[in-house]
MMTF fields as JSON, N, C-alpha, C and O atoms, coordinates in Angstrom:
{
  "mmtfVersion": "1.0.0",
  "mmtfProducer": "UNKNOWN",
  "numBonds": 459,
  "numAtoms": 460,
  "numGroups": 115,
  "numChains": 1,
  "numModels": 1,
  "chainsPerModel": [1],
  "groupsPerChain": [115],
  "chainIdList": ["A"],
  "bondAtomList": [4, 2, 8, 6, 12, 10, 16, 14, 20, 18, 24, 22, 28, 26, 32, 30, 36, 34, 40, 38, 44, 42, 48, 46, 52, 50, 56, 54, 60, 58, 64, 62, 68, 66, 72, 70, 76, 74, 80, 78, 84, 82, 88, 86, 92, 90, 96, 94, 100, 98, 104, 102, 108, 106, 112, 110, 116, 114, 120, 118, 124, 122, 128, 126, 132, 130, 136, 134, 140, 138, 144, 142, 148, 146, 152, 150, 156, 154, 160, 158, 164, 162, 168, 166, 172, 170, 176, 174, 180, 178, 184, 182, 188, 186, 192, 190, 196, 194, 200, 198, 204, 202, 208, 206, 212, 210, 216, 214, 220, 218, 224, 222, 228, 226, 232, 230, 236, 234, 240, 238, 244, 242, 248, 246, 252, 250, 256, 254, 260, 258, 264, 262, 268, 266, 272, 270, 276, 274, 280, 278, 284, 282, 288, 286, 292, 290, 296, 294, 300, 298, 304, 302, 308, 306, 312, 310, 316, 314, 320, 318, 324, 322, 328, 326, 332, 330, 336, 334, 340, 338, 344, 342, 348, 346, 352, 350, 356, 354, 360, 358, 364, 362, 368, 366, 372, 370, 376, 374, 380, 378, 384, 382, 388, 386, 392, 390, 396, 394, 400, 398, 404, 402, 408, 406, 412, 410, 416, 414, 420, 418, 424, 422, 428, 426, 432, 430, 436, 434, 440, 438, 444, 442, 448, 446, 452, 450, 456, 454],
  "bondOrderList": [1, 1, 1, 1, 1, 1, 1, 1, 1, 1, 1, 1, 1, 1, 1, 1, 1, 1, 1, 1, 1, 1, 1, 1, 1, 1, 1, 1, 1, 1, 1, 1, 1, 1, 1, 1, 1, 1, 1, 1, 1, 1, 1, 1, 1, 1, 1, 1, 1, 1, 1, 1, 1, 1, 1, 1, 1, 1, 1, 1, 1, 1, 1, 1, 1, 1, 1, 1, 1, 1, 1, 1, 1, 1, 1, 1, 1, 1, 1, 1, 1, 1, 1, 1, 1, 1, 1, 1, 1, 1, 1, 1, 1, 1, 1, 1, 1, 1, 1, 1, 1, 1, 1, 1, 1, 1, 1, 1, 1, 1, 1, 1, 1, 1],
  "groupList": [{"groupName": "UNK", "atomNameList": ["N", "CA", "C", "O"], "elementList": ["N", "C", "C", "O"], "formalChargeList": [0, 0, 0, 0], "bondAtomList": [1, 0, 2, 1, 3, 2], "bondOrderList": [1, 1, 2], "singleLetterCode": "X", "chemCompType": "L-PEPTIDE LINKING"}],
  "groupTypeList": [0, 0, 0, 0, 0, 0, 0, 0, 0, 0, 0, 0, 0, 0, 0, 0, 0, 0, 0, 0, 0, 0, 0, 0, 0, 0, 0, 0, 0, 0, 0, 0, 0, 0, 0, 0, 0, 0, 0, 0, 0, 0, 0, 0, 0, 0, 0, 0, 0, 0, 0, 0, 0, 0, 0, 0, 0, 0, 0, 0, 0, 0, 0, 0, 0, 0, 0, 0, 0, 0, 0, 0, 0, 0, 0, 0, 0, 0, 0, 0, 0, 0, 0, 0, 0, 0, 0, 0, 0, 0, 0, 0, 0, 0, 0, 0, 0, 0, 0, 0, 0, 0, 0, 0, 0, 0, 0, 0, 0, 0, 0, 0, 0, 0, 0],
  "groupIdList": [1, 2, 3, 4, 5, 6, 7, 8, 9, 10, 11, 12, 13, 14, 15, 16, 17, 18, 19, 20, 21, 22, 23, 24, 25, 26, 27, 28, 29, 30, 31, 32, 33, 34, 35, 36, 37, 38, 39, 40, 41, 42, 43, 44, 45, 46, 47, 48, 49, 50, 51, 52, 53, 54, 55, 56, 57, 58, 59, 60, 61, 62, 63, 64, 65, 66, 67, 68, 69, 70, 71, 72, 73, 74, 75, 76, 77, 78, 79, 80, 81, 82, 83, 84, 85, 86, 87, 88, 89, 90, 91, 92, 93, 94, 95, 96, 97, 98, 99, 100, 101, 102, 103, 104, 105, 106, 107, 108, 109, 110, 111, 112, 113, 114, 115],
  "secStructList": [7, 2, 2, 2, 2, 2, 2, 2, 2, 2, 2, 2, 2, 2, 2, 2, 2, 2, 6, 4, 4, 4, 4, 4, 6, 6, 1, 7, 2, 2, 2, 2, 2, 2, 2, 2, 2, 2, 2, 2, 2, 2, 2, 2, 2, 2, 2, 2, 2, 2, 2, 2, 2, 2, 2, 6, 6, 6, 7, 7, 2, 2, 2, 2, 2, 2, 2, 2, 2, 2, 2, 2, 2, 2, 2, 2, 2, 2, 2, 2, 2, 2, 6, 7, 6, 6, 1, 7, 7, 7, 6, 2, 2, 2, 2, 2, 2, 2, 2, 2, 2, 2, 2, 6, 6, 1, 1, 1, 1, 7, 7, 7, 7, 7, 7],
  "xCoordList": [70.365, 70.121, 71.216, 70.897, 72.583, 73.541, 73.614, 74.354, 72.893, 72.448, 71.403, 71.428, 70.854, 69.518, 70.266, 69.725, 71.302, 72.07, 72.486, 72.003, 73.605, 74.696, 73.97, 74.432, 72.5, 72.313, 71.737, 71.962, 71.195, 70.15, 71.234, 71.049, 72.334, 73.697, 73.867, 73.393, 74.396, 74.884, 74.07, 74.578, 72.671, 71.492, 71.631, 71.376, 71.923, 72.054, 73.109, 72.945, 73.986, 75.288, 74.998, 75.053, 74.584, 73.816, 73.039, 73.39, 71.914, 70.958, 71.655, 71.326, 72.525, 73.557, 74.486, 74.645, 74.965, 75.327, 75.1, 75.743, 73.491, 72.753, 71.909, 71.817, 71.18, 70.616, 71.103, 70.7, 71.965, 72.494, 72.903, 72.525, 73.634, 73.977, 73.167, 73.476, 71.682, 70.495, 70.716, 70.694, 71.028, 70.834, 71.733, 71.672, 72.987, 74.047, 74.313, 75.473, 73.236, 73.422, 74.363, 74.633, 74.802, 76.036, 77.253, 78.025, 77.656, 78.558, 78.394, 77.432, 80.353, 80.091, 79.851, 79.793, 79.749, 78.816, 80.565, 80.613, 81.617, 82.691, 82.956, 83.43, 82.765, 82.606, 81.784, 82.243, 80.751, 79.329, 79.518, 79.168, 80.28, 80.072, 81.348, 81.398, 82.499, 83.607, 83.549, 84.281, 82.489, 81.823, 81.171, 81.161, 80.305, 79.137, 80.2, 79.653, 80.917, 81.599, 82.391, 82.406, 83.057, 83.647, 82.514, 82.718, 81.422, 80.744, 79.988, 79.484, 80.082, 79.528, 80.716, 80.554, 81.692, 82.833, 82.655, 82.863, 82.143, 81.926, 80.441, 80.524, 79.083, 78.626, 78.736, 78.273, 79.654, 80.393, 81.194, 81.649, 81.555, 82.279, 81.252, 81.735, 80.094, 78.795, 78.382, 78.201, 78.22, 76.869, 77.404, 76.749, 78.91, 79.188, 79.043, 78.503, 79.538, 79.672, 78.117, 77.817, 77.343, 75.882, 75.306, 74.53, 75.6, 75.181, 76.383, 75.876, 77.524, 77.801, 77.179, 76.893, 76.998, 76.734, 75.278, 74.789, 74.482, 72.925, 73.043, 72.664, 73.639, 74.035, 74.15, 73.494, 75.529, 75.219, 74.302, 74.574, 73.382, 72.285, 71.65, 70.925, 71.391, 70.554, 69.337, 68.585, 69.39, 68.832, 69.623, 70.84, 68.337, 68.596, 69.464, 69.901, 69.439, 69.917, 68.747, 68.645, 67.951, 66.928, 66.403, 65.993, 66.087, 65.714, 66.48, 65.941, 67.988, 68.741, 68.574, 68.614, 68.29, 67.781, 66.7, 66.959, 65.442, 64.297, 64.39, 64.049, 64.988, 65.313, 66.116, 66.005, 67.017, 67.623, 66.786, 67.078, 65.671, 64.954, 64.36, 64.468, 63.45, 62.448, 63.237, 62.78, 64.554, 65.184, 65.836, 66.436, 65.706, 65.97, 65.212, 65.492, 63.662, 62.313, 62.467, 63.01, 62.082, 62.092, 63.608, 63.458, 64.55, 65.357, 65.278, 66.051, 64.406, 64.347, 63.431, 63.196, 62.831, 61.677, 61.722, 60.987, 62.823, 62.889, 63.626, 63.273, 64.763, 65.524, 65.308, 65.399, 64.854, 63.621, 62.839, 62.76, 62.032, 61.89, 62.547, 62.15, 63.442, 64.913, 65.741, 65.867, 66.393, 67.523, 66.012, 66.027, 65.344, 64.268, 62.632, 61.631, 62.747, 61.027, 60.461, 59.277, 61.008, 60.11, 59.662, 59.114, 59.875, 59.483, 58.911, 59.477, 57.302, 56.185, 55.438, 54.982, 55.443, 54.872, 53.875, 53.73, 52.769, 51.242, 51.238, 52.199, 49.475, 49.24, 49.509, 49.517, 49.762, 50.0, 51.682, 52.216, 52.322, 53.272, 53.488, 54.477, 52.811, 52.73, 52.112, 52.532, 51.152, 50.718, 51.142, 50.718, 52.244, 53.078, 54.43, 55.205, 54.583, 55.887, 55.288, 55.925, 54.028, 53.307, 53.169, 53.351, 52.709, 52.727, 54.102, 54.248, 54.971, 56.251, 56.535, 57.296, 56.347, 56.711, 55.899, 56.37, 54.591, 53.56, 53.81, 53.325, 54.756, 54.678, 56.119, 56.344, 57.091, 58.349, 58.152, 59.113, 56.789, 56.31, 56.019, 55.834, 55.901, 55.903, 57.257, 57.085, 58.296, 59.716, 60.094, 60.716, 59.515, 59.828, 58.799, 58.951, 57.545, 56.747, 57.322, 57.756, 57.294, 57.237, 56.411, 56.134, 56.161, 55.519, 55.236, 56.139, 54.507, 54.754, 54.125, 53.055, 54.369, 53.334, 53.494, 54.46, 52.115, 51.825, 52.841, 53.016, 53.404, 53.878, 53.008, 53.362],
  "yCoordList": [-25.036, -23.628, -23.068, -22.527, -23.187, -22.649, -23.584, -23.28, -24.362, -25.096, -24.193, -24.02, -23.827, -23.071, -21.454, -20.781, -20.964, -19.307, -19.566, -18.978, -20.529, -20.973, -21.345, -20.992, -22.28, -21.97, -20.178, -19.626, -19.752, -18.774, -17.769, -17.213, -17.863, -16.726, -17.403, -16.753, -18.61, -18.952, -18.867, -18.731, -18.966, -18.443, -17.03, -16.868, -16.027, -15.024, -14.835, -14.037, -15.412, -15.167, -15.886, -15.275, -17.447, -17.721, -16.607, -16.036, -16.437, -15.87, -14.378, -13.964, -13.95, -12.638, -13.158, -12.613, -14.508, -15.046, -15.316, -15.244, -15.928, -16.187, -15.332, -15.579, -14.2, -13.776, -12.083, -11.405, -11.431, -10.458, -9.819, -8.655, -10.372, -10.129, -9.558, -8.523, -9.95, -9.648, -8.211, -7.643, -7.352, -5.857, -5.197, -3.982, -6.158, -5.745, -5.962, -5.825, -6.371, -6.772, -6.087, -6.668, -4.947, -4.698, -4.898, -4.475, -5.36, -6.135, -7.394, -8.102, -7.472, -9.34, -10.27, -10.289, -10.92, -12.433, -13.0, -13.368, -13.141, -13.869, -12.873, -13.486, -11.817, -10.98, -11.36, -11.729, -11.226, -12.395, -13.719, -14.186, -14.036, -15.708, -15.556, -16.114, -14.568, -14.786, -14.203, -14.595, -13.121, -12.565, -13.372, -13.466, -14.296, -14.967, -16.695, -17.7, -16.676, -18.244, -17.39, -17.942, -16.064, -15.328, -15.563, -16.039, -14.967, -14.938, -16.35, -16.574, -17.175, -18.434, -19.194, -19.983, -18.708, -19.827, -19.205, -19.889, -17.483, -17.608, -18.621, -19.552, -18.377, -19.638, -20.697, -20.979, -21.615, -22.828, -23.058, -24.181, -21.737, -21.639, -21.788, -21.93, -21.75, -21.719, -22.839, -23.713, -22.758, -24.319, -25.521, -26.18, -26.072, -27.65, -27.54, -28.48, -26.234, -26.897, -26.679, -27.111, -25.783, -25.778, -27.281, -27.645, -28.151, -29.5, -30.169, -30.992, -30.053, -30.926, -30.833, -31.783, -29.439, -29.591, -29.543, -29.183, -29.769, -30.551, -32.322, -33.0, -32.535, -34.285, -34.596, -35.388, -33.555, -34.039, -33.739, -33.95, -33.314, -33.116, -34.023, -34.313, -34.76, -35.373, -35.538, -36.503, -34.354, -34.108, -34.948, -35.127, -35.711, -36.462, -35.476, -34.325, -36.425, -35.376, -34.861, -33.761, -35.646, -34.996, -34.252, -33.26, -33.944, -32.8, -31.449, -30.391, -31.753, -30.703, -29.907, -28.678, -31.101, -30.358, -29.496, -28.507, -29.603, -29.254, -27.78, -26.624, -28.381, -26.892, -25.592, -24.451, -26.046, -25.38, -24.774, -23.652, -25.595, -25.021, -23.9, -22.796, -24.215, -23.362, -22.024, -20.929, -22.131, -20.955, -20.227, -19.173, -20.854, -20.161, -19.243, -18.061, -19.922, -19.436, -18.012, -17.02, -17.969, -16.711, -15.623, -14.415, -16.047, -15.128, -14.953, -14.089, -15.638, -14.8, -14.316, -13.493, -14.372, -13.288, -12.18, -11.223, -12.219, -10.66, -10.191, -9.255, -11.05, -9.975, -9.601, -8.386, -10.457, -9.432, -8.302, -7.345, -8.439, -6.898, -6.182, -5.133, -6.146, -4.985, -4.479, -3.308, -5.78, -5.646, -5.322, -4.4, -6.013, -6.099, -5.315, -5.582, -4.549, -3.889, -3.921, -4.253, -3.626, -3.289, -4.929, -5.099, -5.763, -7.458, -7.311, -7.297, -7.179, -7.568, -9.206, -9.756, -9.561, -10.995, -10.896, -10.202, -11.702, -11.444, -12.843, -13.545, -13.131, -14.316, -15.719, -16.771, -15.376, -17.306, -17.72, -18.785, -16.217, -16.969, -17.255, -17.957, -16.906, -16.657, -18.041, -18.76, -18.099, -19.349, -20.865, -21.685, -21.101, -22.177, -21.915, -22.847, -20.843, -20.956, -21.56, -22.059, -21.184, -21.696, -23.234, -24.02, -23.316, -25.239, -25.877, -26.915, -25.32, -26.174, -25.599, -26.418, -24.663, -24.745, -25.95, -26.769, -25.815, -27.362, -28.36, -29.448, -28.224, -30.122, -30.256, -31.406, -29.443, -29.343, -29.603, -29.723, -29.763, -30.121, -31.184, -31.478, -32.204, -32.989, -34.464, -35.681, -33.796, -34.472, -34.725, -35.651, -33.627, -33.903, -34.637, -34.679, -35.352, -36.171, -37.516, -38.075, -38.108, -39.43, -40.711, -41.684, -40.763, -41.753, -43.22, -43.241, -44.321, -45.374, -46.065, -46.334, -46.678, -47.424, -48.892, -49.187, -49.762, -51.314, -52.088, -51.574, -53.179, -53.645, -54.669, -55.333],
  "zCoordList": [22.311, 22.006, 21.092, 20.033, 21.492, 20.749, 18.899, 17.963, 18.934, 17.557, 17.017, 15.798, 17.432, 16.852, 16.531, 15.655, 17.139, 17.087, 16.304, 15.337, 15.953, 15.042, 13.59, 12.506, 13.796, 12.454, 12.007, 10.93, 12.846, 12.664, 11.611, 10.528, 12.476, 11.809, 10.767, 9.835, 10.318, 9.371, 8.084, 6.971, 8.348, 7.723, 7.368, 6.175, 7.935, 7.439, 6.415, 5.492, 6.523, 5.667, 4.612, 3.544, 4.56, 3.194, 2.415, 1.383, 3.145, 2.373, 1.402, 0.29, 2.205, 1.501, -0.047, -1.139, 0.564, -0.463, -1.367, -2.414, -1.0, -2.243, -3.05, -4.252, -2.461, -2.987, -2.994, -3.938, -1.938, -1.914, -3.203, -3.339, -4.227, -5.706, -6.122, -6.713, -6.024, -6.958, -7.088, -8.18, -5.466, -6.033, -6.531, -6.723, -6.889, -7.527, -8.744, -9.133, -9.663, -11.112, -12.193, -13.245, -11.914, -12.781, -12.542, -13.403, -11.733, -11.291, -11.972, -12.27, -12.208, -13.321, -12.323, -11.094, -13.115, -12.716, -12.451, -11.277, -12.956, -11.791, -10.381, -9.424, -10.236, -9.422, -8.137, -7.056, -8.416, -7.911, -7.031, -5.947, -8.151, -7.394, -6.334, -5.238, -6.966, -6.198, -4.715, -3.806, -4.585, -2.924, -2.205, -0.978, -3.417, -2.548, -2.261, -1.806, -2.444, -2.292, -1.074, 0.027, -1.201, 0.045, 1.699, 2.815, 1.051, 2.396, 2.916, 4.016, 1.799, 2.197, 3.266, 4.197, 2.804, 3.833, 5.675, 6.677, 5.623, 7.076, 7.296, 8.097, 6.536, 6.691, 7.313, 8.419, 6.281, 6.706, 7.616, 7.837, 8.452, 9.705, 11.058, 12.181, 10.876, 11.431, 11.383, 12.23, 10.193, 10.317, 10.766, 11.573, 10.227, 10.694, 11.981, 12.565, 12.832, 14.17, 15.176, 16.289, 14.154, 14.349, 14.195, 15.079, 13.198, 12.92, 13.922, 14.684, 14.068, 15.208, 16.581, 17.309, 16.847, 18.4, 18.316, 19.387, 17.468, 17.034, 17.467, 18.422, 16.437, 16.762, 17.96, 18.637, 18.372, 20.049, 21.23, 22.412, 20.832, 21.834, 21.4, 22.351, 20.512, 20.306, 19.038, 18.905, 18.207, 17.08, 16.099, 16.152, 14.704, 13.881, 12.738, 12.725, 11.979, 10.535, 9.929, 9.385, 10.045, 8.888, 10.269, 9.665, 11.68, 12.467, 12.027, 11.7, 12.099, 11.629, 10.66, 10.593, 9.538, 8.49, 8.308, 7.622, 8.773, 8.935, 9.945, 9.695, 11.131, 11.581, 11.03, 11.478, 9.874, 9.334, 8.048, 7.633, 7.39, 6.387, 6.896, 6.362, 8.363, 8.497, 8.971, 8.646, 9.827, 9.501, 8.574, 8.786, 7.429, 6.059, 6.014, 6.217, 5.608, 5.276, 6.347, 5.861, 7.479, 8.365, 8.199, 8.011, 8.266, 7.78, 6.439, 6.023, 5.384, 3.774, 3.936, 3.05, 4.537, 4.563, 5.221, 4.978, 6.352, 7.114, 5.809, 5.092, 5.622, 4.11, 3.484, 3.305, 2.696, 1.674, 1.927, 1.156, 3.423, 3.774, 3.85, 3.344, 4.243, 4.506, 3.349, 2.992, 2.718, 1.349, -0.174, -0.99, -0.098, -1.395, -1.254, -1.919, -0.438, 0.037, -0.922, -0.879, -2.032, -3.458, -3.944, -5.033, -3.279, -3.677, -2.295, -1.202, -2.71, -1.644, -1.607, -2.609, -0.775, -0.899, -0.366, 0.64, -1.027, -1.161, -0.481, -0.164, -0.295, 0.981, 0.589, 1.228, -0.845, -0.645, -0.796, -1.108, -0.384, 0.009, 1.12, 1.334, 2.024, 3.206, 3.864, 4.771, 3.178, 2.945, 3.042, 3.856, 1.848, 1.316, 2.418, 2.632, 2.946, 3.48, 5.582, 6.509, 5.441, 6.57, 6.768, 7.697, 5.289, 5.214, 5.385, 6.031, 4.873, 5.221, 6.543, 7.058, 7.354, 8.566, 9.353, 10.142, 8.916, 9.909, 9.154, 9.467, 7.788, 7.803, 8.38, 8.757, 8.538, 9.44, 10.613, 11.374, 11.075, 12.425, 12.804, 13.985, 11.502, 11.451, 11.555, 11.487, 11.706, 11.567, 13.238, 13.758, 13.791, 15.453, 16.237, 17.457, 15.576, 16.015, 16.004, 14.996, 17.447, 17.638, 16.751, 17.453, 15.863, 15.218, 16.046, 16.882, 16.198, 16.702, 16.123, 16.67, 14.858, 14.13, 15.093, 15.798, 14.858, 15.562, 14.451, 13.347, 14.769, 13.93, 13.395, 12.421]
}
């Protein structure tokens, strides 16, 4: 559980990082990068030990990973409602961001091919 908080937060602070600037476009661009590399390091204060204490429960890398996409996807999309309202997303994004959540559903399936 505390793998799934740790990314969820660290997700938020990305997504500020990355896309937060946008509503600040007059502001310079070394300006920019020099906030968003600022707020990315709390990030990175998050996530390794979000991916360590993943590993040790038992989740793969590529699970980690996958759990960490699809919480991208849901926290960019609350943000965008909140920080960007005036960027409405119509159904097929809704759509495409649905498919990678069910083929993300696909990474925690047991496979057992016959040999």
């Amino acid at each position: 559980m505390w793998t799934i908080v740790l990314l969820l937060a660290s997700n938020v602070f990305m997504t500020f990082a990355w896309y937060g600037h946008l509503k600040h476009r007059s502001a310079p661009l070394w300006l920019a990068i020099g906030v968003s590399w600022g707020i990315a390091f709390f990030e990175y204060c998050l996530q390794v030990p979000a991916n360590r204490l993943g590993a040790d429960y038992g989740f793969t890398v590529g699970q980690l990973k996958t759990i960490q996409e699809v919480i991208t996807l849901t926290v960019f999309v609350v943000f965008c409602a909140l920080y960007f309202p005036q960027n409405k997303f119509t159904w097929n994004y809704y759509v495409g961001f649905g498919l990678i959540a069910a083929g993300a559903g696909f990474v925690f399936i047991d496979f057992k091919l016959p040999a």
